[in-house]
TIGUNU-622459 format. One record per residue (C-alpha): z, y, x. Coordinates in steps of 0.25 Angstrom, whole numbers, padded with zeros to 4 digits, always signed. Each point is the difference from the previous one (the first is absolute). Example, Ala and Ser with C-alpha at 12.3 -4.5 7.8 and 13.67 -1.06 7.14 Angstrom:
residues 2
+0031-0018+0049 -0002+0014+0006 
end
This chain:
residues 876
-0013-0119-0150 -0014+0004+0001 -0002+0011+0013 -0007+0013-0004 -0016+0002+0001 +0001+0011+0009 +0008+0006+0011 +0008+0012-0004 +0005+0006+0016 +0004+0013-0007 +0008-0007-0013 +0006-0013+0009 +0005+0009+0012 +0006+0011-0007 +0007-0013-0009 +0007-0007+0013 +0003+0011+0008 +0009+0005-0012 +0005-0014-0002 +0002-0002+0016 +0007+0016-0001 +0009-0006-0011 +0007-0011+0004 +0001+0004+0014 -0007-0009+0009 -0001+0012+0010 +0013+0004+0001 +0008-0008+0011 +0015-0001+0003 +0008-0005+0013 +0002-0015-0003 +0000-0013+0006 -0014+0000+0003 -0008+0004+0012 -0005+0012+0000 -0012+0005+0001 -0004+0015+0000 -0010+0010+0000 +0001+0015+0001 -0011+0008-0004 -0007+0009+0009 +0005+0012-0008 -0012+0009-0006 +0001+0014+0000 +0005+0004-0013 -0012+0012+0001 -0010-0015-0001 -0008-0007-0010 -0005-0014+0003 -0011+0000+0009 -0008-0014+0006 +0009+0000+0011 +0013+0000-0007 -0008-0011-0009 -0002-0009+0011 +0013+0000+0006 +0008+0000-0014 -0010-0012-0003 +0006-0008+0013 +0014+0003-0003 +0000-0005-0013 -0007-0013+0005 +0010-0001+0009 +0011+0001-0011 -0004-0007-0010 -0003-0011+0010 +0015+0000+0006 +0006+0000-0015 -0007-0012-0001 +0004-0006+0009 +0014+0002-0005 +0004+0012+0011 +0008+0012-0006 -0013+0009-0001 +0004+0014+0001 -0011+0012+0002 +0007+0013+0001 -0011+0011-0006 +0003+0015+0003 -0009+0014+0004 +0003+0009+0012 +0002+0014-0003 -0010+0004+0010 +0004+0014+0004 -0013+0007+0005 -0008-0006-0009 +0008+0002-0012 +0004+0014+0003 -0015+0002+0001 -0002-0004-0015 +0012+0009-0005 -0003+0012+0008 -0015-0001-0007 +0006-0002-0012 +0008+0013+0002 -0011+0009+0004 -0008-0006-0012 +0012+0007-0007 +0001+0013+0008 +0010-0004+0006 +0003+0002+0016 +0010-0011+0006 +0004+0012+0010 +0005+0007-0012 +0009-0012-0004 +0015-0006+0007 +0000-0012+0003 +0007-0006-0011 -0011+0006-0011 -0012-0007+0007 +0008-0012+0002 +0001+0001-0016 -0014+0000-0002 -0002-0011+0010 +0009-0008-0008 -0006+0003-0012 -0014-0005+0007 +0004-0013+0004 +0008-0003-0011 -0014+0003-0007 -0009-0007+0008 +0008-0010+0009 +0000-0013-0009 -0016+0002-0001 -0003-0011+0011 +0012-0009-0004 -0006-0003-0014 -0013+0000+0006 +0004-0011+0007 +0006-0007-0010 -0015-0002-0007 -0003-0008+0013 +0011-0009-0003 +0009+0004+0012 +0013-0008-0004 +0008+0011+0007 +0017-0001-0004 -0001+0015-0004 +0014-0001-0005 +0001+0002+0015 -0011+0012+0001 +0004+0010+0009 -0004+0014+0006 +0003+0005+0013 +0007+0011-0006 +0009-0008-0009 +0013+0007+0004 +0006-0013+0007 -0013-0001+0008 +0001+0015+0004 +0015-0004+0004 -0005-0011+0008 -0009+0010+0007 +0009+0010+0005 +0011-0009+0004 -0011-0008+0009 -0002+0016+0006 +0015+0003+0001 +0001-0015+0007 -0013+0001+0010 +0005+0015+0004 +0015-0003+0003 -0007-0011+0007 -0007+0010+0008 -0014-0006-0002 -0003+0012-0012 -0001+0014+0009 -0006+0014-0004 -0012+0005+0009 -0010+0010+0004 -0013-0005+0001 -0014-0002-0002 -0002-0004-0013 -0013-0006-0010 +0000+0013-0010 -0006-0002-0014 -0005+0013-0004 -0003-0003-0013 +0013-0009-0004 +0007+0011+0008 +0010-0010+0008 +0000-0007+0014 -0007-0016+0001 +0004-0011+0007 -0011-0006+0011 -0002-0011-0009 -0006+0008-0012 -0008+0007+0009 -0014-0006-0003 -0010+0003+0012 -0014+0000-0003 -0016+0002+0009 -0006+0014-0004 -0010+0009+0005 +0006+0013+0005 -0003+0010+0012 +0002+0004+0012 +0001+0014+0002 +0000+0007+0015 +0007+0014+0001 +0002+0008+0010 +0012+0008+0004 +0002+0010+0011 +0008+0000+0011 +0009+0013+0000 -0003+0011+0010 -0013-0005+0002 -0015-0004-0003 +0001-0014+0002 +0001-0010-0014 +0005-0014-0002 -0007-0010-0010 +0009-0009-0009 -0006-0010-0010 +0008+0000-0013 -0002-0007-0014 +0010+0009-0006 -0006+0015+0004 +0010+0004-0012 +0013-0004+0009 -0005+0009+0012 +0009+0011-0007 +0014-0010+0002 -0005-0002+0016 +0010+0001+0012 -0006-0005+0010 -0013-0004+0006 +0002-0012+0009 -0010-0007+0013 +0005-0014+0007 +0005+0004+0013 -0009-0008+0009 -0013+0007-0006 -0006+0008+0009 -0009+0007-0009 +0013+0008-0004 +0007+0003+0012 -0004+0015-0002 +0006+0001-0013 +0014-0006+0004 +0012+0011-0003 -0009+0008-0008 +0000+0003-0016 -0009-0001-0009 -0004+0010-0011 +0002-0009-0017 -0013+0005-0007 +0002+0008-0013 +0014+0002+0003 -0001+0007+0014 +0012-0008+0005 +0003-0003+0016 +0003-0013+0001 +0002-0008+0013 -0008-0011+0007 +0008-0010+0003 -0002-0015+0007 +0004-0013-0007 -0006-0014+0006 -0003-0002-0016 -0013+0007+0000 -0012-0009+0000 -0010+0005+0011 -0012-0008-0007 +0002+0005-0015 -0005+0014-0006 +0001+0011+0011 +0012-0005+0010 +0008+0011-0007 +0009-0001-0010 +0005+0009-0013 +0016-0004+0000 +0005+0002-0016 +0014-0005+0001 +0003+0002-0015 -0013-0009-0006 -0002-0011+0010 +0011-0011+0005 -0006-0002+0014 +0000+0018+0001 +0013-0001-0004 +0004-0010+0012 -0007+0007+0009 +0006+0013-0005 +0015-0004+0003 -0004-0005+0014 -0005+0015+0002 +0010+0007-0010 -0011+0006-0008 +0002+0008-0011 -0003-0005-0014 -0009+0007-0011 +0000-0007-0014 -0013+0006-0006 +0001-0005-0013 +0007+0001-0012 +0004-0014-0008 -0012-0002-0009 -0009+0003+0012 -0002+0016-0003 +0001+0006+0013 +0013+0009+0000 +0001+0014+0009 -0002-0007+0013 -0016-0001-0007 -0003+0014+0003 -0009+0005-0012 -0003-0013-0004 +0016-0003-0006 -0002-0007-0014 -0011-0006+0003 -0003-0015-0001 -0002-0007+0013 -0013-0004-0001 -0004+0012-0006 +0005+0008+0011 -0006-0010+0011 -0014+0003-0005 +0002+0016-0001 +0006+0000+0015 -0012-0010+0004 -0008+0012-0005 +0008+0011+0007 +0000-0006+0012 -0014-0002+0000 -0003+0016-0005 +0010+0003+0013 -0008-0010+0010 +0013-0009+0002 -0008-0012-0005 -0008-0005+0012 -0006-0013-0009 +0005-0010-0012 -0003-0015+0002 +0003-0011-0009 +0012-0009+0002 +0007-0012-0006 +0013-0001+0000 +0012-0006-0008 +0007+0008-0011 +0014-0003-0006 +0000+0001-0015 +0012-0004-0009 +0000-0011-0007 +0005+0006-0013 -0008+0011-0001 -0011-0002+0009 +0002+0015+0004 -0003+0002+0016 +0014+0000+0008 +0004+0009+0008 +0010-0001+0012 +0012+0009-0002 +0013+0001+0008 +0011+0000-0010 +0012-0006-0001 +0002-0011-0005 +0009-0013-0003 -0004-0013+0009 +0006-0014+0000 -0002-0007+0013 -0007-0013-0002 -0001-0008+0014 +0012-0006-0002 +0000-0003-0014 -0013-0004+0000 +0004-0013+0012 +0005-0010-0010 -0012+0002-0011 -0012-0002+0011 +0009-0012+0007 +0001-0005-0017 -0015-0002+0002 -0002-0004+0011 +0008-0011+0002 -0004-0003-0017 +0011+0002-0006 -0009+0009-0010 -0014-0005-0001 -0010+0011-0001 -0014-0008-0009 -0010+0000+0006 +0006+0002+0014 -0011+0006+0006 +0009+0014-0004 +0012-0005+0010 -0006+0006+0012 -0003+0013-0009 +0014-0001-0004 +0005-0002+0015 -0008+0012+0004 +0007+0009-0008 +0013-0005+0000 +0000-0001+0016 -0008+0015-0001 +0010+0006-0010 +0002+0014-0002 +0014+0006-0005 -0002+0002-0016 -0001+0015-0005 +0009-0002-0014 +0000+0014-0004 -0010+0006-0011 +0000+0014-0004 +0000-0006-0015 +0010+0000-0012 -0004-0012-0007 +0007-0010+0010 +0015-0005+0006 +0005+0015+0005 +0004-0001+0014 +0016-0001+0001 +0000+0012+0010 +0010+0011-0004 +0000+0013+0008 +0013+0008+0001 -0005+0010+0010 -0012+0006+0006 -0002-0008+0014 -0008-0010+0003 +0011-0012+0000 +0009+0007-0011 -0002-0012-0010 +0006-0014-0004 -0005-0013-0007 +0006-0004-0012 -0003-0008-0013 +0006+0008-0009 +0000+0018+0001 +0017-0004-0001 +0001-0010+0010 -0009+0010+0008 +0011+0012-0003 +0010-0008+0006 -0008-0003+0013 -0005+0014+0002 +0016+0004+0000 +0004-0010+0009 -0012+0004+0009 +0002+0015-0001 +0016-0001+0001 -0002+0010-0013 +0008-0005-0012 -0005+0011-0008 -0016-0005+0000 -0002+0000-0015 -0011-0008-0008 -0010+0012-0001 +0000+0002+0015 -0007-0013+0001 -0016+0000+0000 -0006-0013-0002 -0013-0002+0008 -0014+0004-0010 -0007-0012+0006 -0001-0014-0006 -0003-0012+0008 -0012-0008-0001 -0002-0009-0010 -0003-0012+0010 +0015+0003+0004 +0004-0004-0016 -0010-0011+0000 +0004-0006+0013 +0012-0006-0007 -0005-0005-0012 +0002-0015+0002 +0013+0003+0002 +0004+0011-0009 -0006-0005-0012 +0012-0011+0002 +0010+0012+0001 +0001-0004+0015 +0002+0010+0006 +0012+0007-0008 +0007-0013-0002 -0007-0010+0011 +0008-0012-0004 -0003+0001-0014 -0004-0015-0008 -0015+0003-0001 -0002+0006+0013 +0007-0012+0006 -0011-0008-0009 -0013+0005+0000 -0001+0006+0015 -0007-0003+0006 -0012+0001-0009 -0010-0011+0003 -0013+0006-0001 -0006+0014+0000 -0015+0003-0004 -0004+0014+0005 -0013+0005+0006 -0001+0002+0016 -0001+0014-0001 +0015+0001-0003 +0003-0010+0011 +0007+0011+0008 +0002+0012-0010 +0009-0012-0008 +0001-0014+0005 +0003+0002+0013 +0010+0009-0003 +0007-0009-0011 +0001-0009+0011 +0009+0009+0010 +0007+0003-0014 +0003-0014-0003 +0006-0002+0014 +0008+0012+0001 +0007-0001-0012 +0001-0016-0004 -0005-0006+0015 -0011-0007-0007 -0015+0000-0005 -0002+0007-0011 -0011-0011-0004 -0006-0011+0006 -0016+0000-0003 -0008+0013+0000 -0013-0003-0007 -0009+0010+0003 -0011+0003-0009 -0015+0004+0004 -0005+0013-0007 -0007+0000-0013 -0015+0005+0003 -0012-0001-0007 -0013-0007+0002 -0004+0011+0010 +0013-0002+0007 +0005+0014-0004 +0015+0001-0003 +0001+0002-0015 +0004+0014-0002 +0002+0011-0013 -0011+0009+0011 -0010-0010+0002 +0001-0003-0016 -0001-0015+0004 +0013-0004-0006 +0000-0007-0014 +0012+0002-0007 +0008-0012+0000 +0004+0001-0014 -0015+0001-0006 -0002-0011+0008 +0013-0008-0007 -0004+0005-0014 -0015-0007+0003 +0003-0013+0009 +0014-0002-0005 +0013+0000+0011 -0003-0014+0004 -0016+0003+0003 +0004+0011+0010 +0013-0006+0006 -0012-0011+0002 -0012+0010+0006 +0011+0006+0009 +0003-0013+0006 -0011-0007+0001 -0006+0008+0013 +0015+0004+0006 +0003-0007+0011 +0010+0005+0010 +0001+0013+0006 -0015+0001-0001 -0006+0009-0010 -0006-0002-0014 -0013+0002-0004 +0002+0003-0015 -0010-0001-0009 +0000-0001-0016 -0007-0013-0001 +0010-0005+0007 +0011+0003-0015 -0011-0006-0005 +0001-0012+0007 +0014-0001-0003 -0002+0003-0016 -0009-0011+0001 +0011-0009+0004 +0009+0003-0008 -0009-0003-0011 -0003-0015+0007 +0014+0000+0000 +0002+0003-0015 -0016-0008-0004 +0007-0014+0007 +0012+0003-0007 -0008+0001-0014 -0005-0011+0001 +0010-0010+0003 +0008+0007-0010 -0013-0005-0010 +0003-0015+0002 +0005-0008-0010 +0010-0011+0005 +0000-0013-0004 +0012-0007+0002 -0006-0016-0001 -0012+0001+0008 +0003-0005+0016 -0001+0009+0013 -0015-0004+0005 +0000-0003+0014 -0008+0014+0004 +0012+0006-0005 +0010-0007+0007 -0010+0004+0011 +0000+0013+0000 +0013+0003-0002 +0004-0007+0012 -0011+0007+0007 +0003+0014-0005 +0015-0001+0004 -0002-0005+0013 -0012+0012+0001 +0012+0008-0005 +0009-0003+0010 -0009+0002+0010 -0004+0015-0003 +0016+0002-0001 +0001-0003+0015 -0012+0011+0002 +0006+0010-0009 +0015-0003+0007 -0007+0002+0014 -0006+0013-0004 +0011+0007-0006 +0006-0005+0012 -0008+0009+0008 +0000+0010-0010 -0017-0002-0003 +0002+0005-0016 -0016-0001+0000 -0001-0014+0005 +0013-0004-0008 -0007+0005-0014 -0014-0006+0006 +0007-0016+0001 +0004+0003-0014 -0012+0006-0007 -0008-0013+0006 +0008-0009-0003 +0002+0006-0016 -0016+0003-0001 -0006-0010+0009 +0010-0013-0002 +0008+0001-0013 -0012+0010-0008 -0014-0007+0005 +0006-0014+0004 +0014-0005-0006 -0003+0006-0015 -0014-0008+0000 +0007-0013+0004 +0010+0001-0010 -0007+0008-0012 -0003-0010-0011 -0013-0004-0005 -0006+0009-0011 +0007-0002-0013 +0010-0007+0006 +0016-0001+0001 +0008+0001+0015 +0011-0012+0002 +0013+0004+0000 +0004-0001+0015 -0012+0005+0005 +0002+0013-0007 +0015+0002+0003 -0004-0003+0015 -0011+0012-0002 +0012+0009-0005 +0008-0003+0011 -0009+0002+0012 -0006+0012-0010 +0016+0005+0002 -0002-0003+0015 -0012+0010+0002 +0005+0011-0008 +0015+0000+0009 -0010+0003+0013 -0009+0008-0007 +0013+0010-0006 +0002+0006+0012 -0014+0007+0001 -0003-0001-0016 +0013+0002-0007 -0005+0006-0014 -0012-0012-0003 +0011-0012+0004 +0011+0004-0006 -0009+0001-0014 -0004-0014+0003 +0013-0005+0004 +0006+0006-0013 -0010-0005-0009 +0001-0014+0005 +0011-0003-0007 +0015+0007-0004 +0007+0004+0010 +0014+0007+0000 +0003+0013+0009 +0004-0008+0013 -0013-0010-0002 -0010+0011+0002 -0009+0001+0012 +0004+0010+0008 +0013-0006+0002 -0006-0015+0001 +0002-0009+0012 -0012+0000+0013 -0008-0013-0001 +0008-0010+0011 -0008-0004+0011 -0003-0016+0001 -0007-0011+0007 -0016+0001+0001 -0008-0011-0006 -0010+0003+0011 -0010-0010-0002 -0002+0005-0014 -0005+0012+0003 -0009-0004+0009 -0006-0012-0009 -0002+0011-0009 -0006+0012+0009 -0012-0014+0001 +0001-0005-0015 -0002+0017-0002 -0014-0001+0007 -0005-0011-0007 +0004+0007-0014 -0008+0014+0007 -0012-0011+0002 +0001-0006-0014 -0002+0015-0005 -0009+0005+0010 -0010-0012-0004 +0003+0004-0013 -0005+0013+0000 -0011-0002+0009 -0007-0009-0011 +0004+0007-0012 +0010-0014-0004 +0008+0004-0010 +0015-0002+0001 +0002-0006-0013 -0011-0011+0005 +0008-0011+0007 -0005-0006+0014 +0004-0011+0009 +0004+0001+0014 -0002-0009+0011 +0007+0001+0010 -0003-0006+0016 +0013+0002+0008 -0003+0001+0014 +0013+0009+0000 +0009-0011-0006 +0005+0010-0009 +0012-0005-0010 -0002+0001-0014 +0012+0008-0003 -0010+0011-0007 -0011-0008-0005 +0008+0003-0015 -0001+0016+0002 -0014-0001+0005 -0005-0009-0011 +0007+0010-0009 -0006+0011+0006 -0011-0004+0003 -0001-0006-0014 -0006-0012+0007 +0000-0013-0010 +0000-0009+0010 +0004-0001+0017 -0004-0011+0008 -0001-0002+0015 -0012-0006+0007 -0004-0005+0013 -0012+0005+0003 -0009+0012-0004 -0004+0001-0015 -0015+0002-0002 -0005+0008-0010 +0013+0010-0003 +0006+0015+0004 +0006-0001+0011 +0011+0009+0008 +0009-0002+0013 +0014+0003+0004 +0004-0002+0014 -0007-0014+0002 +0002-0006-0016 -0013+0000-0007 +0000+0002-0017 -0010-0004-0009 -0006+0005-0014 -0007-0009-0007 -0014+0009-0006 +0000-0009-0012 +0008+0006-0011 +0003+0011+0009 -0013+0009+0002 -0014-0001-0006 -0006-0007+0014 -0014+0005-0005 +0002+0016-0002 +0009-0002+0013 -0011-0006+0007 -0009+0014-0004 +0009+0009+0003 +0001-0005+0014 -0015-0001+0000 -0002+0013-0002 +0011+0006+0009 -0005-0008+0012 -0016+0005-0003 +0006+0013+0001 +0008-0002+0013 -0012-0007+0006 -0010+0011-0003 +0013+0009+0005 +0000-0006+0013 -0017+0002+0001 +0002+0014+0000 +0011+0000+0011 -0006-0009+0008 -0015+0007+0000 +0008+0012+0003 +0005-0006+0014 -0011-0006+0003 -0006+0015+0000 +0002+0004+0015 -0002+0013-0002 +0011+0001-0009 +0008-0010+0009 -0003+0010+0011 +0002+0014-0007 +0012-0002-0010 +0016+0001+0007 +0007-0011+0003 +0009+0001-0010 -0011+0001-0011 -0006-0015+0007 +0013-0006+0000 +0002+0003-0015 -0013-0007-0003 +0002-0011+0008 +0011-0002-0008 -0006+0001-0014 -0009-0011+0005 +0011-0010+0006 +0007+0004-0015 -0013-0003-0007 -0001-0016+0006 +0014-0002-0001 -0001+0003-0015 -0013-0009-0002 +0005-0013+0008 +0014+0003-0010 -0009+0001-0012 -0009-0011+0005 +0012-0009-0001 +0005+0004-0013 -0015-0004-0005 +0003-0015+0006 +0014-0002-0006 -0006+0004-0012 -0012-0012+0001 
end
């Protein structure tokens, strides 16, 4: 069968991947094999496919396709997360694109709509992925709000909060006001900005005297109840017992002493705003200070605002800045740096509110996972992000679950009365009725007297469980494929969910199977591009994936993405690196062509340079295979796809093909050939895993095979002995060949011309190759000599000396002009340098460096004439 003229990437994947789809080589079943399991960091079902989900896909499909080669039972369980703030975001948009206000709607009529988006919008990444060739079981896709996982999520609650580890709180909170619901401290992105510092001041009541703060919130001066001085500074002592009057809102408010205040920063004196900051509100329960919330939940200011309710904070910070200024309050501004929160969602400045809210206590659960490290039972790659990961684990904060969302698990709270503790836990609003009796001793408590808590939890409280409830292991934990594929074995993810999702996946695991929820971590480095800027839909420095699919073809990206990821450390992405890997591909599919456009003959002997190569080639192989083992081993994708590209461009392309290819108009024996199909077969099993779409065509197209004898269900190349000596007799004989051509062209000798070779073996060099180099070097005749050979070309490797005869070879007389002329020139070259450094002005003017570099022109220039003056002798 003859192999195509060009490579079809669009035509050839979308060809496989419905064939691969068809007879369900993704899909996996429990079985007698070991497992080997991968769960998909679940995008939000909001996403489409950017680089960074192209990266990790990339990995976890190598890793895949490599373990069903190896004959493990390769499960990869896809799925998307339901993403509550983001994807409530995108439907409340939606609605106000409609004219539609979500306060005008109950919950159960925007929980329709959001339904209707997802189910409109949700699969968009899925199938995007697919064009990558993510060999995903999707028969096993699943969302986070499946019903069984949403189940899964409310018993974990139910369970935790029986357990006492799930409580309801009032506390300082990080508040989105644009998503309009409360944030953990993990999705509290802190950023540098320039700000200022802003110095008021307020009088002291019934009297002249006035006290200096330093705020960088003037607007929050209106929600002050105190003003606070560190006991022990004397500069205060006068102001002790006294109150002080709350600019704009003419409020006395008392001077109290706390050892918190920092004597060295700002004034000494401090504005205390229990309601919107957490080290206020400490300081406001050690004094009992009243509490003023200023601000509404979008960040208007409500009544307490003053004329300024309804106003946007910001907006109201610069008019009360220019009021104070009008009424002589602000003594001066100066800039400032300091660190602002902003949510990770919504990139919205947070604001610290107290609320209440529900918390689950993490010190203790969190033990097991950070011990699981530790002591490397889960291996984070690379391990530089341990100690990040202890840090944290070791620093843990209780996790806030609740959001004021609707999309999302809603919180199994339900209130029967009007206090504080007049609720009960339950999985089901029945199961609750029945607590809520036995708790109020009222067996009259109906169904309609229950109000279920409006919150949802957060999403990283569904996704926490995902490598377990995708198994339905959490509703029936001793279920056959739980029991199977947990624990999974490797998880790819990227380090800035190492705590909103890994770590906690870990406490998961332990809490509810007493196991690792994985055993490798492979985290992947951040795709930038050239200027090291993180790609983003802002900066407008993001290609989109699937352009870049539909012009390099799935295989050349899955190659660009790899070739400069190594772990953990971020890639520097650029195009030319797709079209690097396009030009791969089509080596790949060149070499095929042109071994598929060899005629066989079955009567003609295997020449020994065959025989030659094959053994080398194979021992080669075998060699890289140990490289590419160790690699995966260590989880370097990029070196692991770098050993393969070599060995396929370098050693089978540029080398084996040449030693093998028959003569021009020739036929290939027999045995020759089929050894090239075989180790052909060879390459393409190591090269599947990072190119699946261009092997599998070759594979297919070189000969019939039946469903089971396809590629991607093939067997991993065994590992053998190394015929060492082989490989290094032919890393010398490859020098000689390089010599052979360098000569060659350096003199204009055609390749069809033949030459003779002598050959003075000072290295005592065996004669193992001496049939490729004749071939390649298209030498008619190799000899070896005793003593230099007068009169000939002549090259070196290591200590062996080869000679070309001139006669036949070059024309001795137009050679000896050339370098007649070429050595006139260099000598008239070196003139010029040398009358310049004889020139002691110059010498004793010009730099340094502008000597040196002449100085080396002019040992150059004499090293090239004694060169060219010994050319001219060999050629007497």
């Amino acid at each position: 069968m003859s192999a195509s003229q060009k490579y079809n990437s669009q035509q050839v994947e979308e060809k496989w991947y419905n064939y691969w789809m068809e007879q369900g080589y993704f899909h996996s079943e429990v079985d007698e094999r070991t497992p080997y399991t991968i769960v998909i960091p679940p995008p939000n079902v909001t996403g489409v496919l950017h680089m960074g989900h192209m990266l990790n896909n990339t990995i976890q499909d190598v890793l895949i396709r490599r373990a069903r080669l190896k004959g493990f039972n390769a499960c990869w369980v896809p799925g998307t997360d339901h993403a509550s703030i983001a994807t409530e975001a995108k439907v409340v948009a939606k609605l106000k694109e409609e004219g539609i206000n979500k306060k005008d709607l109950s919950r159960e009529e925007f929980l329709e709509h959001a339904w209707d988006w997802t189910h409109k919008h949700g699969g968009i990444i899925l199938e995007q992925l697919k064009k990558l060739g993510a060999s995903c079981d999707w028969e096993r896709t699943k969302f986070t709000m499946d019903e069984n996982m949403s189940a899964s999520v409310i018993k974990v609650f139910v369970d935790l909060y029986e357990k006492g580890l799930i409580y309801r709180g009032y506390r300082m909170v990080n508040w989105d006001p644009e998503a309009k619901t409360t944030l953990s401290d993990e999705e509290v992105i802190y950023q540098e900005k320039q700000g200022n510092l802003y110095y008021l001041t307020y009088k002291i009541e019934n009297s002249e005297e006035t006290v200096t703060i330093a705020t960088t919130r003037p607007e929050t001066i209106l929600g002050d109840t105190a003003i606070c001085i560190n006991p022990n500074d004397e500069r205060f002592n006068h102001l002790k017992g006294k109150k002080a009057i709350v600019p704009l809102a003419n409020r006395a408010i008392p001077i109290i002493e706390d050892d918190y205040v920092d004597v060295e920063f700002g004034t000494g004196c401090l504005k205390v705003t229990p309601a919107h900051d957490i080290n206020d509100k400490e300081i406001g329960e050690r004094h009992n200070l009243e509490v003023i919330d200023i601000f509404n939940d979008d960040a208007t200011l409500n009544e307490f605002g003053l004329h300024y309710q309804g106003k946007d904070r910001f907006v109201a910070r610069k008019e009360i800045v220019k009021e104070l200024e009008s009424l002589g309050i602000l003594l001066k501004t100066e800039t400032h740096i300091n660190k602002v929160g902003t949510s990770e969602r919504t990139g919205a400045v947070i604001e610290p509110k107290l609320s209440d809210q529900w918390f689950l206590k993490m010190k203790e659960l969190a033990q097991p996972a950070l011990d699981a490290v530790l002591n490397k039972d889960v291996n984070l790659v690379p391990d530089k992000f341990v100690n990040t990961y202890r840090h944290w684990m070791e620093n843990v904060r209780d996790w806030n679950i609740s959001r004021q969302l609707w999309w999302g698990q809603q919180i199994p709270a339900y209130y029967y009365g009007s206090g504080k503790n007049d609720f009960v836990i339950a999985e089901t609003k029945a199961e609750a009725l029945e607590k809520a009796k036995a708790q109020t001793n009222n067996p009259e408590l109906k169904l309609q007297d229950l109000k279920q808590d409006s919150d949802a939890l957060d999403t990283w409280f569904s996704s926490w469980l995902w490598p377990m409830s995708v198994f339905n292991g959490i509703l029936e934990p001793d279920n056959p494929e739980i029991n199977y594929y947990y624990p999974t074995n490797d998880l790819v993810t990227a380090p800035e969910i190492l705590f909103f999702w890994v770590a906690r996946m870990i406490i998961a695991g332990y809490e509810y199977r007493g196991e690792k929820p994985f055993t490798n971590v492979y985290l992947t480095g951040i795709v930038r591009d050239k200027q090291r800027r993180k790609m983003s839909k802002s900066l407008g420095n993001s290609p989109d994936p699937i352009k870049l699919i539909n012009e390099y073809g799935a295989d050349g990206v899955r190659v660009g993405m790899l070739l400069s990821s190594p772990a953990g450390n971020d890639l520097m992405f650029d195009i030319d690196l797709c079209k690097q890997g396009s030009g791969f591909i089509n080596k790949i599919w060149n070499s095929f062509k042109l071994l598929k456009s060899w005629e066989v003959d079955k009567e003609i002997p295997q020449p020994r340079s065959s025989e030659i190569a094959i053994n080398w080639y194979k021992a080669k192989f075998q060699e890289t295979l140990l490289e590419i083992e160790d690699h995966f081993s260590k989880y370097r994708m990029s070196d692991a796809l770098m050993s393969t590209y070599k060995l396929i461009w370098d050693d089978y392309c540029s080398w084996f093909l040449e030693m093998v290819k028959p003569n021009f108009g020739e036929a290939i024996d027999e045995k020759t050939y089929k050894d090239v199909i075989s180790i052909l077969e060879d390459n393409l099993k190591i090269l599947h895993p990072f190119v699946p779409f261009v092997s599998e065509e070759i594979w297919q197209q070189l000969g019939t095979r039946t469903k089971e004898e396809a590629l991607i269900v093939s067997q991993w190349p065994e590992s053998v002995s190394i015929d060492k000596k082989i490989i290094s007799e032919f890393s010398f004989a490859s020098e000689v060949i390089s010599g052979i051509r360098n000569i060659r062209k350096s003199k204009n000798i055609s390749f069809k011309d033949q030459i003779s070779l002598q050959i003075l073996n000072n290295e005592n060099t065996s004669a193992t190759f001496n049939e490729v180099i004749t071939k390649l070097g298209n030498v008619s005749h190799l000899g070896y000599v005793a003593q230099q050979v007068e009169g000939t070309l002549s090259y070196r490797v290591k200590s062996n000396e080869y000679f070309i005869p001139i006669q036949g070879a070059i024309d001795v007389e137009a050679e000896k002009g050339k370098i007649q002329e070429e050595l006139k020139y260099t000598e008239g070259f070196l003139k010029s340098v040398q009358k310049k450094l004889s020139n002691e002005r110059f010498v004793g003017n010009a730099p340094d460096a502008v000597v040196a570099i002449e100085k080396a022109k002019q040992a150059d220039a004499e090293a090239k004439i004694q060169m060219l003056k010994a050319s001219l002798a060999g050629l007497e």
